[in-house]
Biotite code that builds the C-alpha atoms (Angstrom):
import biotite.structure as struc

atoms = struc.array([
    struc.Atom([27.027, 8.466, 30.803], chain_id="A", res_id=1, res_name="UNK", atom_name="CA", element="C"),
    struc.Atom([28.134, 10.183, 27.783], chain_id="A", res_id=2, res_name="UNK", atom_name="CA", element="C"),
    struc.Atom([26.516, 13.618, 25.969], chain_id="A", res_id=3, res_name="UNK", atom_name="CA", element="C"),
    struc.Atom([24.194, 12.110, 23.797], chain_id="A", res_id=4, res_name="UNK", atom_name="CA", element="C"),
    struc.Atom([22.893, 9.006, 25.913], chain_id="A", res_id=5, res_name="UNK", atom_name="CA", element="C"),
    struc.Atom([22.277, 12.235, 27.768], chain_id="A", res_id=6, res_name="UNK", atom_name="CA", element="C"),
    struc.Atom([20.142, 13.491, 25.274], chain_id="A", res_id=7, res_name="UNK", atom_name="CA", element="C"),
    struc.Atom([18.122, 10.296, 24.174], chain_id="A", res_id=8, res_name="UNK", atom_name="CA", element="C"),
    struc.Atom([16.963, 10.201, 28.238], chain_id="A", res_id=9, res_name="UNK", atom_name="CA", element="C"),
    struc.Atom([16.411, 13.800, 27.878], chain_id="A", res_id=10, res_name="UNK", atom_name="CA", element="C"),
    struc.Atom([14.100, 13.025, 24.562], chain_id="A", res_id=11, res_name="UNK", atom_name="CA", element="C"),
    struc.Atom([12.282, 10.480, 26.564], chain_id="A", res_id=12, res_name="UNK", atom_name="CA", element="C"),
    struc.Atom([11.651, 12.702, 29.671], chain_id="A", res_id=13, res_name="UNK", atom_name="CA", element="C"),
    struc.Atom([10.118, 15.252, 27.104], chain_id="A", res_id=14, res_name="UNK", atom_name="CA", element="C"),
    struc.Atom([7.307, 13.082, 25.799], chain_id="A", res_id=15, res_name="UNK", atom_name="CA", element="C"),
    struc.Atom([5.467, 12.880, 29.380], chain_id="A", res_id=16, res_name="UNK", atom_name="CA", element="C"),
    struc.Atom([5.797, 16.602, 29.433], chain_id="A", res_id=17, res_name="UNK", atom_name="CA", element="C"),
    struc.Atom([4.459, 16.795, 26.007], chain_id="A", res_id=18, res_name="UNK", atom_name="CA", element="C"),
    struc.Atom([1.517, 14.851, 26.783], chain_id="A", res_id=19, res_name="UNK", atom_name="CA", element="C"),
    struc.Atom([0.690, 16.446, 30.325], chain_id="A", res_id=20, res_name="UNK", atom_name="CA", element="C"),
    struc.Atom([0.454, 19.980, 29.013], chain_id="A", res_id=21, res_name="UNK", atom_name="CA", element="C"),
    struc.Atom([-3.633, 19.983, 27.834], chain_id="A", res_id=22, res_name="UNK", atom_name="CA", element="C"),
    struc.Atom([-4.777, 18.839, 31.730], chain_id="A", res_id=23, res_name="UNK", atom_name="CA", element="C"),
    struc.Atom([-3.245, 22.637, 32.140], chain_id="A", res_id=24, res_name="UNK", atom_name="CA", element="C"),
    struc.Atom([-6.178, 24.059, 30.225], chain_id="A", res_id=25, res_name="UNK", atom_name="CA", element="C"),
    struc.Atom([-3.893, 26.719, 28.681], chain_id="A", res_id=26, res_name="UNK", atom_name="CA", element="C"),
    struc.Atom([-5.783, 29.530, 27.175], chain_id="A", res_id=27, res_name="UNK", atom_name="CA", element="C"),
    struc.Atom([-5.500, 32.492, 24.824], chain_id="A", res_id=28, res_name="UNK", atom_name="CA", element="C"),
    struc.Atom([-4.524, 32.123, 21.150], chain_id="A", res_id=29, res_name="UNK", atom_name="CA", element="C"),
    struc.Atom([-1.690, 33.053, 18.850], chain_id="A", res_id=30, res_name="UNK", atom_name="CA", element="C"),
    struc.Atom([-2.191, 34.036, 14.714], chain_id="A", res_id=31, res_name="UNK", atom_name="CA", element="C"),
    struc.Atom([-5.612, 32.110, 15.898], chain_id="A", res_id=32, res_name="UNK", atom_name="CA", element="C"),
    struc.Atom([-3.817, 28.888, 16.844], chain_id="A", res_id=33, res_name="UNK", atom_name="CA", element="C"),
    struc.Atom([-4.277, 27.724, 20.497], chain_id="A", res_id=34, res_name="UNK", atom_name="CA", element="C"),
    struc.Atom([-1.246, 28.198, 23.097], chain_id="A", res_id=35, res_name="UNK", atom_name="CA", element="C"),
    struc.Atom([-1.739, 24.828, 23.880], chain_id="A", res_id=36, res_name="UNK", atom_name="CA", element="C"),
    struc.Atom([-0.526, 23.512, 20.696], chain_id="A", res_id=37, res_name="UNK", atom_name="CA", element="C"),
    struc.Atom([2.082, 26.278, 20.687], chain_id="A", res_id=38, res_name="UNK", atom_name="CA", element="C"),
    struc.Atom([3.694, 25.204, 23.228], chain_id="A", res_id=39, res_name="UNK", atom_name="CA", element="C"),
    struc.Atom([3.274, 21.052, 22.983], chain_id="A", res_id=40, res_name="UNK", atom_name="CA", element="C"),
    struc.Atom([4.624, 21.856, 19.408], chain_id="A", res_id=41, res_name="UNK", atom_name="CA", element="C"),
    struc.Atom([7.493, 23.660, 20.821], chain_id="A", res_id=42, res_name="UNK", atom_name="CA", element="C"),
    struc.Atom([8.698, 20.166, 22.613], chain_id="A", res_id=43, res_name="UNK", atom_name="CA", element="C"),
    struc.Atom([8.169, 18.141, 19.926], chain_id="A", res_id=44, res_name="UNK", atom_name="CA", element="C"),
    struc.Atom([10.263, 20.121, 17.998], chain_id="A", res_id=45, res_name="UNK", atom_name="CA", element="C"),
    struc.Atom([13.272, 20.622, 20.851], chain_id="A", res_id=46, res_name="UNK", atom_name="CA", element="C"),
    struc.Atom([12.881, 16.515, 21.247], chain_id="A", res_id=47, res_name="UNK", atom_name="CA", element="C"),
    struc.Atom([13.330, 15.996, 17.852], chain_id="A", res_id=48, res_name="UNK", atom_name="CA", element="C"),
    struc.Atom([16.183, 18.170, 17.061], chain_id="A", res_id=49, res_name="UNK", atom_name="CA", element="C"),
    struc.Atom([17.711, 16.380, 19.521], chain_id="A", res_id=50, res_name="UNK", atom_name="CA", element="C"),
    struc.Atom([16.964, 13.187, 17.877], chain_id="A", res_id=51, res_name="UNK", atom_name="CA", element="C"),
    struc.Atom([19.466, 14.209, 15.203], chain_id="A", res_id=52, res_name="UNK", atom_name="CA", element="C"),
    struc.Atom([21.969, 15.881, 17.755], chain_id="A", res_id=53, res_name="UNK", atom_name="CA", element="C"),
    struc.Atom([22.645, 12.925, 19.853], chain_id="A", res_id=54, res_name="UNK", atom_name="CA", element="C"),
    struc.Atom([23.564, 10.403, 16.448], chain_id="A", res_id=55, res_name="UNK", atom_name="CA", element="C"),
    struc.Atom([25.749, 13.246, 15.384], chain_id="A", res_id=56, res_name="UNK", atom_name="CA", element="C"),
    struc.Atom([27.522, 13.748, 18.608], chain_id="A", res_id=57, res_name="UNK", atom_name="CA", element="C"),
    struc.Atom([27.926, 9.677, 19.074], chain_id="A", res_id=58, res_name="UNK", atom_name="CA", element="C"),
    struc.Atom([29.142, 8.999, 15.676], chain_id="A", res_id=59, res_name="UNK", atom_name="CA", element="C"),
    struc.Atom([31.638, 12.415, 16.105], chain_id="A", res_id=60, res_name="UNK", atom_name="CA", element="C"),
    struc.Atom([32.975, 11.775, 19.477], chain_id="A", res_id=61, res_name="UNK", atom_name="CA", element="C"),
    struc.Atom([32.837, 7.664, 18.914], chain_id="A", res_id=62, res_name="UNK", atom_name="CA", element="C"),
    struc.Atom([30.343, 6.973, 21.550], chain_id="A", res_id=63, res_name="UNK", atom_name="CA", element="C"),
    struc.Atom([28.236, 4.619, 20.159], chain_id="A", res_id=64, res_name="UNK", atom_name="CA", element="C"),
    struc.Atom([27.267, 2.098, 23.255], chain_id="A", res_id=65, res_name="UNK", atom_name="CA", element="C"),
    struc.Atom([25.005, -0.737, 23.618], chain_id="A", res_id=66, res_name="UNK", atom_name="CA", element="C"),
    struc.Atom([22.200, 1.802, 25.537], chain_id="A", res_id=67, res_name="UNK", atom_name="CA", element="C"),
    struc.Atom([22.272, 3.939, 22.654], chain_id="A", res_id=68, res_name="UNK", atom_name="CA", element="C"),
    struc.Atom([21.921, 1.497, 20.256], chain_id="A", res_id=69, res_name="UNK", atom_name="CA", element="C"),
    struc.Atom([18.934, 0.568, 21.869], chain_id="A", res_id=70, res_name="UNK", atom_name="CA", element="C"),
    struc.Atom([17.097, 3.524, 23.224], chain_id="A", res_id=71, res_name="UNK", atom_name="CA", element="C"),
    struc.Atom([17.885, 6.013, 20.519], chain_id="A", res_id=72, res_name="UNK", atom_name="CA", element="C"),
    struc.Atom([15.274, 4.205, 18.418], chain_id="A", res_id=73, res_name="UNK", atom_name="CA", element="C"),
    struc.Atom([12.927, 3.493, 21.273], chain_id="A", res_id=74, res_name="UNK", atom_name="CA", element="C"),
    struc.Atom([12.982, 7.439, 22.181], chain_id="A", res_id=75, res_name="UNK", atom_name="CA", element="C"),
    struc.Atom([11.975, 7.837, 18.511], chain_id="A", res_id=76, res_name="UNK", atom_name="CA", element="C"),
    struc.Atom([9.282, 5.856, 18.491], chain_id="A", res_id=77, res_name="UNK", atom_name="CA", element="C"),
    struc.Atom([7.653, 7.173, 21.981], chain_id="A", res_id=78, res_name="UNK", atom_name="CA", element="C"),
    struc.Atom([8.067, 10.788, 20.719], chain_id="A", res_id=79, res_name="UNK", atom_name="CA", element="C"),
    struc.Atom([6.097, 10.393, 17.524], chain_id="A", res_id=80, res_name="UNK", atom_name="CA", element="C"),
    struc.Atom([3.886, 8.075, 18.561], chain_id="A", res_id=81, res_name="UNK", atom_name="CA", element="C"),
    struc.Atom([2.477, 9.850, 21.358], chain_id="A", res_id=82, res_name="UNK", atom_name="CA", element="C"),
    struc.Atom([2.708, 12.995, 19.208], chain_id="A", res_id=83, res_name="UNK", atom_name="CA", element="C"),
    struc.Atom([0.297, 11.470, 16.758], chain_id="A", res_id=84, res_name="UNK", atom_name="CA", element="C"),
    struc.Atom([-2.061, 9.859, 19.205], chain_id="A", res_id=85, res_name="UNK", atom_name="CA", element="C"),
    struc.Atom([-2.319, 13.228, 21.145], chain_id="A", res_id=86, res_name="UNK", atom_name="CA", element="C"),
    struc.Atom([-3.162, 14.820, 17.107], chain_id="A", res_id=87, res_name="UNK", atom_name="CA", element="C"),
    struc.Atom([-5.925, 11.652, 17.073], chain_id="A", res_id=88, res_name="UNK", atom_name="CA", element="C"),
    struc.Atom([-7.336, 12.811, 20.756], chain_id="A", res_id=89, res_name="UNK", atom_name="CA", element="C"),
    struc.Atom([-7.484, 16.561, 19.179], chain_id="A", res_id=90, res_name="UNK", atom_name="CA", element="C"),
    struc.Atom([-9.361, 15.085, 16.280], chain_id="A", res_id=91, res_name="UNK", atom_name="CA", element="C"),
    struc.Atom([-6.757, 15.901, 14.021], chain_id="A", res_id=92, res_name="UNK", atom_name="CA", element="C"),
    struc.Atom([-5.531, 12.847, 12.791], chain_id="A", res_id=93, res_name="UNK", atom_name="CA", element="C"),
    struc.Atom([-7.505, 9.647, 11.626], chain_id="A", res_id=94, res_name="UNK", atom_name="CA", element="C"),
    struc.Atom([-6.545, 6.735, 13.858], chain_id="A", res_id=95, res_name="UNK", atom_name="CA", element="C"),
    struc.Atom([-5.608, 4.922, 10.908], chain_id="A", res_id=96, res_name="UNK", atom_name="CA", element="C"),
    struc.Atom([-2.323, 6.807, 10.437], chain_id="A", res_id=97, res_name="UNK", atom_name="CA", element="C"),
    struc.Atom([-0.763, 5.861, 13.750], chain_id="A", res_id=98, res_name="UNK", atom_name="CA", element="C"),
    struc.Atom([-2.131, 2.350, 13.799], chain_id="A", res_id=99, res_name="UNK", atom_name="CA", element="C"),
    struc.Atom([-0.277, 2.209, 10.335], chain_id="A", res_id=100, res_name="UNK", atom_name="CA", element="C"),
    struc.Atom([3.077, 3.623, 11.775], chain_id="A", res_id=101, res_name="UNK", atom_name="CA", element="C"),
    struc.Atom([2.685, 1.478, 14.621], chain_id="A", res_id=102, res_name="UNK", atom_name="CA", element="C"),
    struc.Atom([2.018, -1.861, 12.535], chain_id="A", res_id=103, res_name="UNK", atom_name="CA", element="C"),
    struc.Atom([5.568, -1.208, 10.578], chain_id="A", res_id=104, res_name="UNK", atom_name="CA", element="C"),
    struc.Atom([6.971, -0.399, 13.640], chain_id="A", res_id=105, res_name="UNK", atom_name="CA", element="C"),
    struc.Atom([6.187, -3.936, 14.915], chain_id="A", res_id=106, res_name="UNK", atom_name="CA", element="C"),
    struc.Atom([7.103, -5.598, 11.987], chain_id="A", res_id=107, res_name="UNK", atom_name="CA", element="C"),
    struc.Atom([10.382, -4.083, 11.666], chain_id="A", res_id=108, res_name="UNK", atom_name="CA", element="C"),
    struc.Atom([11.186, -4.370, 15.147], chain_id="A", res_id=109, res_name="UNK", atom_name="CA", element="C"),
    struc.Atom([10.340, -8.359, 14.837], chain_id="A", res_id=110, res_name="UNK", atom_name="CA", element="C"),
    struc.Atom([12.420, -8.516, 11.772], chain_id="A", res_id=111, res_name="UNK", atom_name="CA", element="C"),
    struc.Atom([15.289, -7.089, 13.623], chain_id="A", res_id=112, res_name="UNK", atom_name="CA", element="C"),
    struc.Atom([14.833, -9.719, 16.518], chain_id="A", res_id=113, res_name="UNK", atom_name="CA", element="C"),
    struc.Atom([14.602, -12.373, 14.222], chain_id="A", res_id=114, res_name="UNK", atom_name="CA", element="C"),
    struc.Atom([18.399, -10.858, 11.880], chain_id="A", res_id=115, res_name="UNK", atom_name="CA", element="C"),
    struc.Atom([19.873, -10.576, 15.571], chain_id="A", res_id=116, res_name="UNK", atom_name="CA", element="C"),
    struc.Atom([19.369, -14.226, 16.174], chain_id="A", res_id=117, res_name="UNK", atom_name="CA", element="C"),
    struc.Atom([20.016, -15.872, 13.071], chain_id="A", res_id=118, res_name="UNK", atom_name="CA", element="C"),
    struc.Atom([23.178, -14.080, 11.827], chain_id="A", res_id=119, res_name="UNK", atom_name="CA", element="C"),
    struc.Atom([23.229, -9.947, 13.075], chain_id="A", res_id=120, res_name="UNK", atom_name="CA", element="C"),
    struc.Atom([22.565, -8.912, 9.511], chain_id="A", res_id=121, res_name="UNK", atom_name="CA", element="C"),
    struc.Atom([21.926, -5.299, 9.452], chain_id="A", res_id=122, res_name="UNK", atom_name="CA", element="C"),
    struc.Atom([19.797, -3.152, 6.816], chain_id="A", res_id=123, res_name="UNK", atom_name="CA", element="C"),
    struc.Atom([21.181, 0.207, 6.334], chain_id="A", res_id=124, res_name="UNK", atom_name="CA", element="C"),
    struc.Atom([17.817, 2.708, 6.243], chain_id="A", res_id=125, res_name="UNK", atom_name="CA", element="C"),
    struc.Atom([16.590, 2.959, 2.737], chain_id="A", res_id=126, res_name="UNK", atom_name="CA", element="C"),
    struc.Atom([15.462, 6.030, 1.198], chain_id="A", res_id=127, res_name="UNK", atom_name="CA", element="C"),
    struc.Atom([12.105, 5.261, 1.755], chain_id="A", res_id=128, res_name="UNK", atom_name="CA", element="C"),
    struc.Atom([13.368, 4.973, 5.571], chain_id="A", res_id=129, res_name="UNK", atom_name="CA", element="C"),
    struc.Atom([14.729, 8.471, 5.798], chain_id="A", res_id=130, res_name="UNK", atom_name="CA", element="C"),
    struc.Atom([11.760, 10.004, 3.684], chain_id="A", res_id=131, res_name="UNK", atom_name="CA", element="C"),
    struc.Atom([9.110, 8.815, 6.456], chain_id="A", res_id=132, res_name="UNK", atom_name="CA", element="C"),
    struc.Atom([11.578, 10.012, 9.615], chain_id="A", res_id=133, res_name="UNK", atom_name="CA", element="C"),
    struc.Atom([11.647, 13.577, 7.588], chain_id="A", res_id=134, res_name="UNK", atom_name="CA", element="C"),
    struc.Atom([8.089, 13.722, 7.131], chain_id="A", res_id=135, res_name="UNK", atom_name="CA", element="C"),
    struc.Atom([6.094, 12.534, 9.678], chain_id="A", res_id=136, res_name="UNK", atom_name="CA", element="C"),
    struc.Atom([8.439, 15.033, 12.427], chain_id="A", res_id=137, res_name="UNK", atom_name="CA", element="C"),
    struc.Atom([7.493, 18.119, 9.759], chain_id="A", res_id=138, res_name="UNK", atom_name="CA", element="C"),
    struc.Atom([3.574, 16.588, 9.430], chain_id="A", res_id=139, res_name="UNK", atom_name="CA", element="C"),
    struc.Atom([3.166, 15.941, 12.847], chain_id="A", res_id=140, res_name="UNK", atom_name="CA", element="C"),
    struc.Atom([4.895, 20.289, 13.597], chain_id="A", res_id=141, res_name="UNK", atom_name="CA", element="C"),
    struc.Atom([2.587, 21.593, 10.859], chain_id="A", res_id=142, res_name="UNK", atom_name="CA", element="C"),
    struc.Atom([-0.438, 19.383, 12.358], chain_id="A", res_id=143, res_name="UNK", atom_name="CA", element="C"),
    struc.Atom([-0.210, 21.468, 15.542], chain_id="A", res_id=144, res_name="UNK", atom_name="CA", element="C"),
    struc.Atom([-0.279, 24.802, 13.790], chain_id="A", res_id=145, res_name="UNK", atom_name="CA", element="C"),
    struc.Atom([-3.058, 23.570, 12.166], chain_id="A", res_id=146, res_name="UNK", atom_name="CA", element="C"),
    struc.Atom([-6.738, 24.188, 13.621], chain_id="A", res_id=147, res_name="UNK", atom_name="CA", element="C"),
    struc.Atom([-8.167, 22.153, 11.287], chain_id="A", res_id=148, res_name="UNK", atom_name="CA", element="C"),
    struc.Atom([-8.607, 18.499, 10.886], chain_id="A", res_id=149, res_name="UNK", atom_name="CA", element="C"),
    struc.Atom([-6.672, 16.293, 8.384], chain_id="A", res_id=150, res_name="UNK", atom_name="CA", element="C"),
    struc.Atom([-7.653, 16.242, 5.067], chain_id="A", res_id=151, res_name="UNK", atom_name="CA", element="C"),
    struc.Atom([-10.401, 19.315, 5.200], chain_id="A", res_id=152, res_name="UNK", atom_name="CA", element="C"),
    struc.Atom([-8.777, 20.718, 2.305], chain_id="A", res_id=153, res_name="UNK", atom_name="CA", element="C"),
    struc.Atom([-10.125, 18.368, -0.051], chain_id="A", res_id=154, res_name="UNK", atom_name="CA", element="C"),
    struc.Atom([-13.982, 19.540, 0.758], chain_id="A", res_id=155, res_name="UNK", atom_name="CA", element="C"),
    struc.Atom([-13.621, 23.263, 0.553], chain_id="A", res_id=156, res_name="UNK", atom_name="CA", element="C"),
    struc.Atom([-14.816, 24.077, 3.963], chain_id="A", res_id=157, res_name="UNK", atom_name="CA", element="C"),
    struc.Atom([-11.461, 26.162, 4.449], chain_id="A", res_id=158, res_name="UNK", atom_name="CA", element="C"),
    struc.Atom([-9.521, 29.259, 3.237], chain_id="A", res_id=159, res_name="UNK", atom_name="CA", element="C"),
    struc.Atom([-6.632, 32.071, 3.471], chain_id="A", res_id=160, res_name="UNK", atom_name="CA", element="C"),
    struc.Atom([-3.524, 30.792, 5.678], chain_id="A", res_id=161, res_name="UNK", atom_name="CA", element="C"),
    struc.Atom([-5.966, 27.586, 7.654], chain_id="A", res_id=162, res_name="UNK", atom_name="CA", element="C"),
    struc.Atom([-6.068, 26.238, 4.027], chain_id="A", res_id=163, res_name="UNK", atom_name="CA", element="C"),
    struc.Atom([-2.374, 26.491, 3.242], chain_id="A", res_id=164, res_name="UNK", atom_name="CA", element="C"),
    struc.Atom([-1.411, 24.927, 6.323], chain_id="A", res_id=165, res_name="UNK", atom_name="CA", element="C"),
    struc.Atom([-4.366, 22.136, 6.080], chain_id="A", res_id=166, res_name="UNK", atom_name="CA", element="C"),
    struc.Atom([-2.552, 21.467, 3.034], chain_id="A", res_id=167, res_name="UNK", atom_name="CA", element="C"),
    struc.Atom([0.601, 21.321, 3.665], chain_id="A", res_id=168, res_name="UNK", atom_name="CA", element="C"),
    struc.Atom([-0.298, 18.561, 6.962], chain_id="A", res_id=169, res_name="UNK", atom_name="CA", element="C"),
    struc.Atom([-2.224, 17.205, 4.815], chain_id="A", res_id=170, res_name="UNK", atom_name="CA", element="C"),
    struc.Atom([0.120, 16.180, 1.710], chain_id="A", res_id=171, res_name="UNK", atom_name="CA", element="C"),
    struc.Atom([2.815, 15.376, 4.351], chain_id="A", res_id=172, res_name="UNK", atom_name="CA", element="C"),
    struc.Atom([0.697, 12.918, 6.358], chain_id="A", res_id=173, res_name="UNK", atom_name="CA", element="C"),
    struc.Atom([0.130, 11.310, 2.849], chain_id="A", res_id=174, res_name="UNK", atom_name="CA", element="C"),
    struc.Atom([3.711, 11.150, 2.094], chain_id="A", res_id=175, res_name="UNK", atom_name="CA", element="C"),
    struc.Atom([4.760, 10.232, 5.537], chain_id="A", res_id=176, res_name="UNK", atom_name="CA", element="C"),
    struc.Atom([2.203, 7.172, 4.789], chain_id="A", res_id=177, res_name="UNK", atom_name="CA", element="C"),
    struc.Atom([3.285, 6.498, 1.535], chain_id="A", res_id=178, res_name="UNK", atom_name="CA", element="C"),
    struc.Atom([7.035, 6.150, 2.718], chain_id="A", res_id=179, res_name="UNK", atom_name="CA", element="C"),
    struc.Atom([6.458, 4.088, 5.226], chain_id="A", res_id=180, res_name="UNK", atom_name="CA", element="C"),
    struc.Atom([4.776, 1.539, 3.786], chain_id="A", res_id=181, res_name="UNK", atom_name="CA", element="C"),
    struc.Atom([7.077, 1.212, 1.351], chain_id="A", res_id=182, res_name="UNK", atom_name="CA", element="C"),
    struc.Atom([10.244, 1.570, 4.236], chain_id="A", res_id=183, res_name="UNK", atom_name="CA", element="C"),
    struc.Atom([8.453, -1.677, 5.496], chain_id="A", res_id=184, res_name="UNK", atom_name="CA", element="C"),
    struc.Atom([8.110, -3.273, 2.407], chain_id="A", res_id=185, res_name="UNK", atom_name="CA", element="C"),
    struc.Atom([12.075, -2.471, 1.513], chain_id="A", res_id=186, res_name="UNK", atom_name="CA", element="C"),
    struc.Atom([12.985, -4.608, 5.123], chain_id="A", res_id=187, res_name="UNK", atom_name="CA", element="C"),
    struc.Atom([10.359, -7.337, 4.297], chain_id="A", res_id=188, res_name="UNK", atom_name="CA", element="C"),
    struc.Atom([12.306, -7.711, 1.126], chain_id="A", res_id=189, res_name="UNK", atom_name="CA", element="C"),
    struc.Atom([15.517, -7.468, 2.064], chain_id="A", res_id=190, res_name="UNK", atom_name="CA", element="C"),
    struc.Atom([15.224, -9.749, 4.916], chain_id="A", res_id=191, res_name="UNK", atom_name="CA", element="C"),
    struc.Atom([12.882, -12.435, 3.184], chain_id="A", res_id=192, res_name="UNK", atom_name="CA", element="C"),
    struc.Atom([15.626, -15.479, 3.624], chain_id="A", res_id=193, res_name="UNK", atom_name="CA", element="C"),
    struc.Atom([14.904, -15.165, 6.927], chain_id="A", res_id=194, res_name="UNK", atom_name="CA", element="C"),
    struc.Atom([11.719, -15.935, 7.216], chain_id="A", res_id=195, res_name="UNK", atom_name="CA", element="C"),
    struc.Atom([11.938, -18.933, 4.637], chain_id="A", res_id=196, res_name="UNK", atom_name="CA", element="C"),
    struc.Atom([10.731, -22.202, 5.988], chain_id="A", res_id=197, res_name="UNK", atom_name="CA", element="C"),
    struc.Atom([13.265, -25.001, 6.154], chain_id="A", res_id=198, res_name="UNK", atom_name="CA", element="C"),
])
């Protein structure tokens, strides 16, 4: 098995970590933000840097296999996924975020099923793809530091540094949104012979 197959199963093996750490009870604070979220925010963030090392190292070395292909994406998915319903358990996060993410991951996973057996075409990831990957892995890192709940900003309760940061989660949750709606949208559209009834 090659370096950065080595690193997608090593992405995967993080996430049950991740999501075991709060049955630890971890206390104490740090700059007022829980340990807890210190440290869960600390995998994310090692998983998802190596997210981009293992496409790097694949495409460098010419590694690209069949396992990769298909559990480099999956890792992705699983990471973020269980990042956000973890924020959602925390009450940080609306439910409706993930369930959105989710929803366009479904689609575009059926629309890929459905370009693999008529044909292989392949979509290359759209701006709008790359925006969403970018901000819902710096969202979901400033949603741990943040001890308040999305979108508090917007009634005032808040102030100092917890504002900033509520802000800053805030605005890229909305853009994270945003981008992937429209990412969806650009595969609907590029794919819509597919699906045309004949």
């Amino acid at each position: 098995m090659n370096l950065a197959n080595k690193l997608t199963i090593f992405r995967i093996i993080l996430v049950p970590i991740m999501v075991i750490i709060p049955f630890f009870n971890i206390q104490g604070a740090f700059l007022n933000i829980p340990n807890e979220f210190i440290i869960i925010n600390i995998i994310f963030i090692i998983a998802s840097i190596t997210d981009k090392l293992d496409g790097q190292i694949a495409r460098s070395r010419n590694q690209i296999t069949t396992f990769g292909k298909f559990a480099d994406p999956l890792a992705d998915k699983i990471l973020v996924l269980a990042a956000m319903m973890m924020l959602v358990e925390y009450n940080k996060l609306p439910a409706w975020i993930p369930i959105l993410i989710l929803a366009r991951e479904f689609i575009v996973s059926g629309y890929r099923l459905v370009a693999v057996e008529q044909g292989g075409k392949v979509i290359a990831a759209s701006f709008w793809g790359k925006l969403k990957t970018v901000t819902q892995m710096i969202a979901i890192i400033i949603a741990f530091l943040d001890v308040n709940a999305f979108g508090i900003c917007f009634f005032g309760e808040i102030s100092g540094l917890p504002l900033v940061i509520n802000i800053a989660q805030t605005i890229m949750m909305l853009i994270c949104v945003v981008a992937t709606i429209f990412s969806g949208y650009d595969y609907l559209k590029s794919g819509k012979e597919l699906f045309e009834l004949k």
